[in-house]
C-alpha positions as CSV (number, residue, x, y, z in Angstrom):
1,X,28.2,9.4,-14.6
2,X,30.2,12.2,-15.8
3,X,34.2,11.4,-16.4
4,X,34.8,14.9,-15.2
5,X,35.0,16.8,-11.5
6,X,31.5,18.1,-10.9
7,X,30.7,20.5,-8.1
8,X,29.2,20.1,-4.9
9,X,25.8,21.3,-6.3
10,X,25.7,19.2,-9.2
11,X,26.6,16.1,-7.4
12,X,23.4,16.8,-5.0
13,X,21.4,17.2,-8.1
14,X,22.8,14.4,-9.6
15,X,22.5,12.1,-6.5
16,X,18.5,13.4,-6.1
17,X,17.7,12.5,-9.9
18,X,19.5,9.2,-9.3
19,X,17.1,8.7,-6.3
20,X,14.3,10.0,-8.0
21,X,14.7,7.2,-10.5
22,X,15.0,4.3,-8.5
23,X,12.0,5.2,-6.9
24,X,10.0,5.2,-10.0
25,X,11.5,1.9,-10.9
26,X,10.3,0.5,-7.4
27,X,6.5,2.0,-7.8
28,X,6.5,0.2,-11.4
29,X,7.3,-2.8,-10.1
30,X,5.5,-2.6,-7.1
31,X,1.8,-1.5,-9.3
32,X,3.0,-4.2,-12.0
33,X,3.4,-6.9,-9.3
34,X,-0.3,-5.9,-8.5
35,X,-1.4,-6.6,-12.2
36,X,0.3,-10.6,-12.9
37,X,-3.3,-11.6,-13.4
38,X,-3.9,-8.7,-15.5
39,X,-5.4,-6.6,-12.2
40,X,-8.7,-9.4,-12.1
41,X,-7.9,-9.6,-8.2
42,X,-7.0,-6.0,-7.2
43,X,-10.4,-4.9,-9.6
44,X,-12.5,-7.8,-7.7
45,X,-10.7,-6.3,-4.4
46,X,-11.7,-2.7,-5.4
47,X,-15.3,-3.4,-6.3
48,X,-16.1,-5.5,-3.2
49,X,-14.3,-3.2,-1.0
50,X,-16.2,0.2,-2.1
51,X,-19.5,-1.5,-0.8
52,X,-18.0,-2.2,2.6
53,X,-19.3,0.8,5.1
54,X,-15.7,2.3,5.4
55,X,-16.0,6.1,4.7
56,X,-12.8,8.1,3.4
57,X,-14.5,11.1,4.6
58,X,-14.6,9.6,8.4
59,X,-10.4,8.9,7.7
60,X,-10.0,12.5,6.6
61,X,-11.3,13.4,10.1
62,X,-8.5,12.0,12.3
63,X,-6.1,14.6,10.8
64,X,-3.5,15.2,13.6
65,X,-5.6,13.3,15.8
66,X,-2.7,11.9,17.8
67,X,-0.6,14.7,18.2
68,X,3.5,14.2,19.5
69,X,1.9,10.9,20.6
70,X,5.0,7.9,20.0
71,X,4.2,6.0,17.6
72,X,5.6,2.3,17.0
73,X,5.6,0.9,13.5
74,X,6.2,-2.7,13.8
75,X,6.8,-4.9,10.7
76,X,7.0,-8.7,10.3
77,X,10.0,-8.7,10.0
78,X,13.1,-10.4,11.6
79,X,14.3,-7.6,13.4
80,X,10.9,-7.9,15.6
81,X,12.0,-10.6,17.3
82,X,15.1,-8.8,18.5
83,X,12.9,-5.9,19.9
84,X,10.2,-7.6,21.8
85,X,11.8,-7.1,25.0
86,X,11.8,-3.3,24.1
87,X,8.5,-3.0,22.8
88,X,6.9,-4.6,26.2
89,X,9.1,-2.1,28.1
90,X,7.2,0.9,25.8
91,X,3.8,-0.6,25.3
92,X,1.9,1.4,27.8
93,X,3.9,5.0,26.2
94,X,2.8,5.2,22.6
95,X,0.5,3.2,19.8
96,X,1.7,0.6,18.2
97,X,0.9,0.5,14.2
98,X,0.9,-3.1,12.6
99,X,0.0,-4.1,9.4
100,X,-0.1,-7.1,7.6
101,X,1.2,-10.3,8.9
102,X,3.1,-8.6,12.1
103,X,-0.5,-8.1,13.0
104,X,-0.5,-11.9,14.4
105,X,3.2,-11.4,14.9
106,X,2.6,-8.9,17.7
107,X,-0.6,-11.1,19.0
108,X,1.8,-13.6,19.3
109,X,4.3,-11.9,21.9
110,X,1.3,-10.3,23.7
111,X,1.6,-6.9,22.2
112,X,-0.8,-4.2,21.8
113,X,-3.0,-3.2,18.4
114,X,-3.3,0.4,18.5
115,X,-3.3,0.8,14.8
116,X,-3.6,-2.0,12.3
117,X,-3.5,-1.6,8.5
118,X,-3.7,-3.7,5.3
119,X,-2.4,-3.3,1.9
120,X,-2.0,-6.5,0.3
121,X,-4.2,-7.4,-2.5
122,X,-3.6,-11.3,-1.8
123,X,-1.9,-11.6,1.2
124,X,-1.0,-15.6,3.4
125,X,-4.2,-16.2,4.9
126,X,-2.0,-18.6,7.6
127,X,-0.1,-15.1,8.5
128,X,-3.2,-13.2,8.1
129,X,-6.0,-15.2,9.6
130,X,-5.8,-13.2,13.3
131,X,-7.2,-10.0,11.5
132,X,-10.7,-11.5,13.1
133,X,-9.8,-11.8,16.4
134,X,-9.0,-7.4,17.4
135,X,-11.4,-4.9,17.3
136,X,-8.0,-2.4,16.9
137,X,-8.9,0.2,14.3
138,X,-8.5,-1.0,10.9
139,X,-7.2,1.3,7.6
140,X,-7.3,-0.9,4.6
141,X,-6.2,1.0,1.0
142,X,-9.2,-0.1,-1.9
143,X,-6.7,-3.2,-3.2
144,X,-6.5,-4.8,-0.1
145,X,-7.9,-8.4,0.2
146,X,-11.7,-8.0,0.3
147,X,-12.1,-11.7,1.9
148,X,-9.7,-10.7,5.2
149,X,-11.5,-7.5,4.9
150,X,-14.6,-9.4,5.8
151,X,-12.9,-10.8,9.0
152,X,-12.5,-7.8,10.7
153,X,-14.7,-7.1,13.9
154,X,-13.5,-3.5,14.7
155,X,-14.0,-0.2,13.1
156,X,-12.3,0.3,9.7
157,X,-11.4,3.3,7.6
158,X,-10.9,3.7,3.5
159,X,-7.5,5.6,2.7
160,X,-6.9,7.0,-0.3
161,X,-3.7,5.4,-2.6
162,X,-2.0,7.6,-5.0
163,X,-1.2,5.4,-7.3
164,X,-3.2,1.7,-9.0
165,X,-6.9,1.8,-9.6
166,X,-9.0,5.3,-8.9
167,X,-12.4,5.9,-9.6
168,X,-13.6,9.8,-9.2
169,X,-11.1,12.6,-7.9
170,X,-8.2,11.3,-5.4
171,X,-8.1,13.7,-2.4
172,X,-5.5,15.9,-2.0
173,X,-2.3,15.7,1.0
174,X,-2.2,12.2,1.5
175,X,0.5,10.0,0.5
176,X,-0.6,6.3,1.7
177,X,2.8,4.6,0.8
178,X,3.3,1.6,-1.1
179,X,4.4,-1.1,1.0
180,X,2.5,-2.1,4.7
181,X,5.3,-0.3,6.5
182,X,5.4,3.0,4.5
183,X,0.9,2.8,4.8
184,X,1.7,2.1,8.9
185,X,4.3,5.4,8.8
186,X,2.2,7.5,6.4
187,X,-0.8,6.3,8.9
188,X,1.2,8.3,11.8
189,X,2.4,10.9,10.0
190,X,-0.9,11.5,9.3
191,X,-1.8,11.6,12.9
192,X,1.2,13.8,13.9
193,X,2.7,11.5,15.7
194,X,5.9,11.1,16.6
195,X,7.8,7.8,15.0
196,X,10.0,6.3,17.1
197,X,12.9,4.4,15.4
198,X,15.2,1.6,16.6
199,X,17.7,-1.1,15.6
């Protein structure tokens, strides 16, 4: 950092290349966590998952589909816990997104699947294993685990990832996030809904 004052301007500019660069720093690790077996289970993922009859183009069609709808993005996390109470109280105004292992999470406390998603190459099958029991929709990027892929019953859609393994030309105006939680929010974005936060 400079020893000197700097203006108000150049500290913004600073601050957003600062943020900028930690960001890249997280997607490296995040696509080089994906590759510890030299990318074997993510290619496996990818080639199994391609045959499945999940179209990007049907995906592309729910553009703004859920307009100023509420939308609930619910992690595994320990914070659920603390908001169950909450979430019953709103589970009849908005959908409820869930990806990963807060799927079972929110089977768990009785919840409702609007919106399920799955990112994880090789995720806990123990955490995972209730993706066969909802037909919720389902939006799975191409590295996600083809064998829970398999399990599940309802409809499921192919979204595009910006970054990791791409075959042909990647669509334009999606951003599918990196994490379960950023897919889930991208997801409702997406739909134009409206995110509703909490603590």
């Amino acid at each position: 950092f400079p020893s000197h004052d700097i203006s108000q301007e150049e500290r913004s500019e600073l601050d957003w290349f600062i943020s900028e660069c930690q960001l890249i720093q997280w997607k490296i690790h995040l696509e080089a966590s994906d590759y510890q077996d030299f990318g074997k289970r993510v290619l496996e993922n990818f080639l199994r998952n391609s045959k499945k009859k999940a179209n990007r183009e049907d995906f592309f069609r729910l553009k703004n589909c859920c307009k100023g709808l509420p939308a609930f993005i619910c992690g595994a996390g320990p914070s659920l816990k603390r908001c169950i109470s909450s979430l019953h109280q709103f589970q009849n105004k908005g959908l409820f997104f869930a990806g990963g292992a807060s799927i079972s999470d929110l089977g768990f406390f009785s919840l409702p699947i609007h919106v399920a998603a799955g990112v994880d190459p090789d995720p806990s099958w123990e955490r995972c294993l209730p993706l066969g029991s909802f037909d919720s929709l389902f939006f799975f990027q191409d590295r996600f685990s083809s064998d829970l892929l398999d399990q599940i019953q309802g409809p499921c859609f192919r979204v595009p990832h910006a970054f990791g393994l791409q075959i042909g030309s990647q669509e334009i105006g999606f951003d599918s996030g990196d994490t379960v939680a950023t897919f889930c929010a991208a997801l409702a974005t997406y739909f134009s809904c409206y995110i509703v936060t909490g603590k």
